[in-house]
Structure formats: structure tokens, C-alpha cells
C-alpha positions in Angstrom: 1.6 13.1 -9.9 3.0 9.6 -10.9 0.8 7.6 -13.5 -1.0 4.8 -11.3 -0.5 1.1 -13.1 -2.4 -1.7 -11.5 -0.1 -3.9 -12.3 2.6 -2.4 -11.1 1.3 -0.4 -8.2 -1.6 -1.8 -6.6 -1.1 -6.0 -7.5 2.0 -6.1 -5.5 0.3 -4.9 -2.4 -2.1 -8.0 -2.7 -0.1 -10.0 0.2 -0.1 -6.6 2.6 -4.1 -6.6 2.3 -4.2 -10.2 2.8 -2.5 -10.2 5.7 -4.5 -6.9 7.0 -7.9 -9.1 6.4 -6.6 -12.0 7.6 -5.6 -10.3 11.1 -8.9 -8.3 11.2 -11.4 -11.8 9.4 -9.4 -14.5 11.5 -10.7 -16.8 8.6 -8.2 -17.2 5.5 -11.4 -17.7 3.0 -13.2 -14.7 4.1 -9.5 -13.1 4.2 -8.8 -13.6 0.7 -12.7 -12.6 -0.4 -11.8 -9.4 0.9 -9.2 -8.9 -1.0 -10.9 -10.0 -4.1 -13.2 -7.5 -3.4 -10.7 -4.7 -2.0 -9.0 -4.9 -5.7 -12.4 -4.3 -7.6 -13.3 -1.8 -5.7 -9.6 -0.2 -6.2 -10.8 -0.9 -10.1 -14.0 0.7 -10.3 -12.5 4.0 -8.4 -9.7 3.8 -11.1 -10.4 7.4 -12.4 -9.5 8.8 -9.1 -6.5 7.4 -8.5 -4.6 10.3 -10.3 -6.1 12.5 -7.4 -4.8 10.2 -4.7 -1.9 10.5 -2.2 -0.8 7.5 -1.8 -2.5 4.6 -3.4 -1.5 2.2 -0.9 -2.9 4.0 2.1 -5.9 3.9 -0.3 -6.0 0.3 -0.8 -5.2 -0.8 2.5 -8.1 1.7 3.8 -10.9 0.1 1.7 -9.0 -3.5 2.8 -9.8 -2.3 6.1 -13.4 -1.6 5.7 -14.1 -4.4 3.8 -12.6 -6.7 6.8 -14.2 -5.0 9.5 -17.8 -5.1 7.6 -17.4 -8.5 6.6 -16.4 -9.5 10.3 -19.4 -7.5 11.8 -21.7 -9.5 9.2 -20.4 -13.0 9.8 -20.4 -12.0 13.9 -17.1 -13.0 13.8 -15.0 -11.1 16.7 -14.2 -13.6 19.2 -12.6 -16.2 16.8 -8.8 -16.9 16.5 -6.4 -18.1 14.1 -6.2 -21.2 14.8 -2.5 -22.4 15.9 -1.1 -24.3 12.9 -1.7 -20.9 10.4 1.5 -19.4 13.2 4.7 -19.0 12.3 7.3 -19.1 14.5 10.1 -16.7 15.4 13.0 -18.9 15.5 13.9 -22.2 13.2 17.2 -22.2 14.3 18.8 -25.7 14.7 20.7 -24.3 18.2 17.6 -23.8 20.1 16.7 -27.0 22.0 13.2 -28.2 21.7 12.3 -26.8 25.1 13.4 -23.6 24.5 11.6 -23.7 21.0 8.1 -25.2 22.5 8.5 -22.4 25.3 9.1 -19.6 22.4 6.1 -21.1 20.8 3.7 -20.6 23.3 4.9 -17.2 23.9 4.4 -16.3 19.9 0.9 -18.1 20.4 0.0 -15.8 23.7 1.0 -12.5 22.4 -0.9 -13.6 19.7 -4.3 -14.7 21.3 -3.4 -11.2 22.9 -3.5 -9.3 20.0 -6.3 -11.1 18.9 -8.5 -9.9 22.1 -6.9 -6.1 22.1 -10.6 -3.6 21.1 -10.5 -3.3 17.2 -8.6 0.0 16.8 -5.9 -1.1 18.9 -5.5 -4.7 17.3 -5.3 -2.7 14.1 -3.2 0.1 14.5 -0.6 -2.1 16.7 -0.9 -4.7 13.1 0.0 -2.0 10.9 2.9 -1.1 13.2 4.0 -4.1 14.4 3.7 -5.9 11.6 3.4 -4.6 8.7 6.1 -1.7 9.4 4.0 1.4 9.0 4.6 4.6 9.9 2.5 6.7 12.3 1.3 8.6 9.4 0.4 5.7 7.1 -1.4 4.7 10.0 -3.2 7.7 10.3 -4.1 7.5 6.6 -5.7 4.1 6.5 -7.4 4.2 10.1 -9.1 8.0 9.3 -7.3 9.0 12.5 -4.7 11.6 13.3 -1.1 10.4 14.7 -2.1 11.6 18.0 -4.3 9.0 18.1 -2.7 6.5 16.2 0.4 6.9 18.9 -2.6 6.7 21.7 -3.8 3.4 21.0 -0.2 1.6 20.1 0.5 2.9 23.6 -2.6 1.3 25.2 -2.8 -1.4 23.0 1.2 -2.4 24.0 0.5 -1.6 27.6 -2.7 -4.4 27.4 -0.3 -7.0 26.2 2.4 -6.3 28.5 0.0 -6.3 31.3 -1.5 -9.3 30.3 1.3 -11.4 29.3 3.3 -10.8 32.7 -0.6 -11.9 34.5 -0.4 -14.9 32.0 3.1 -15.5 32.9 2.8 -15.3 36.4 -0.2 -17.6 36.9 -0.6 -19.2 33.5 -3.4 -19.8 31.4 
């Protein structure tokens, strides 16, 4: 197996967990405490690290756990990002500022959306969505087979669409 540097392998992941807490914490202090704490746990387990997989499904599962018991502790669920921490999409100098506000509050829906979706979904569908991960990465970091991780993107896409064309049809 490949020698395991933090430095080199686990430091650089630092902006993946960040944004994996902030999405699960919807608080960017809390976000960042757990990945303060995330990368001391990573330390303190460093004589295992030969024995593990891959390091980043390791790290981004104890990010996970982290998030989710800090959120359950603080009571935390029903909060959003607030709206000025979204990007947007599109900062192209083309788009009028119609088109742009309208694009906005899209981003901002499917967003609130996510943000409602039951916790395995929101996460899986982050991981995928966002983050790029493949079904088995997934599976790795959410202690679930693909089967399932396949499952609740379905259900979880399905929500949105559902709720977005209800939104779009009769607003909000």
C-alpha cells in the first residue's frame, strides 16, 4: 500500500470536508469546527492509515459523523444557508439581469430543496452532485451499499423535481 503523508494526502482534502460539513452544519463556524476536529481525529488514527483503502473515503466518513452529531447536538436541522453564502451559476455579462435574478432564484430553490430532502438523501445527492463522487465512494463514506446509494439519489432527485415543478407552478 502507498505511504499516507498528511500533508500531502489528507490536508488537501480540507476544502471537500468543509464543504461536506457546511452542507450537512448549515453554519460556516460550526462547519469549519468540524473539520478541525475531522483532521485530529484523522491524526490520532494515524497508525491505521496503512490499513486503509482509501483515506479519503476515510476522512470524509468521520467528516460526516462529526457533522451530523454536531447538528443533532446544536438541534440544528431546519436551518438554511442563508442566501448571500450562494454562488451562482452564471456571471456571464450576456445574460440580462432578468434572466440572471430568475436563474438566481432557481439556484436558491433547488437549494432550499436540497436543504429539506431527509438527511441520507441531502447527503448522498451532495456527494454526487456536488462533490463528483462515484456510487462507490458514496457507499464508502455513507456505510451503505450502491444499491442504496443509487436508491436515495433516485428519491432524493425525484423530491426536487417534484417539488420544483409544484414551486414553479404556484410559487412560493
Amino acid at each position: 500500500m502507498k505511504k499516507i503523508s498528511f500533508q500531502n494526502d489528507i490536508l488537501p482534502l480540507k476544502n471537500e470536508l468543509y464543504r461536506l460539513a457546511l452542507r450537512i452544519t448549515l453554519n460556516h463556524a460550526e462547519a469549519e469546527d468540524v473539520v478541525q476536529e475531522t483532521m485530529i481525529k484523522v491524526w490520532n488514527r494515524r497508525e491505521q492509515w496503512e490499513q486503509i483503502k482509501s483515506i479519503e473515503a476515510f476522512c470524509l466518513t468521520i467528516c460526516r459523523n462529526q457533522a451530523l452529531d454536531k447538528t443533532r447536538r446544536m438541534g440544528r436541522q431546519d436551518e438554511s444557508l442563508n442566501e448571500e453564502s450562494h454562488e451562482t451559476a452564471d456571471h456571464s455579462y450576456t445574460s440580462n439581469p432578468e434572466e440572471h435574478a430568475m436563474q438566481q432564484d432557481r439556484i436558491l430553490l433547488i437549494r432550499r430543496l436540497m436543504d429539506n430532502l431527509p438527511e441520507k438523501q441531502r447527503i448522498v445527492m451532495l456527494l454526487r452532485e456536488t462533490e463528483g463522487k462515484s456510487y462507490k465512494e458514496i457507499a464508502e463514506v455513507m456505510g451503505i451499499t450502491e444499491e442504496q446509494v443509487k436508491v436515495n439519489l433516485f428519491r432524493a432527485r425525484q423530491t426536487i423535481k417534484q417539488k420544483y415543478i409544484e414551486a414553479d407552478r404556484y410559487g412560493l
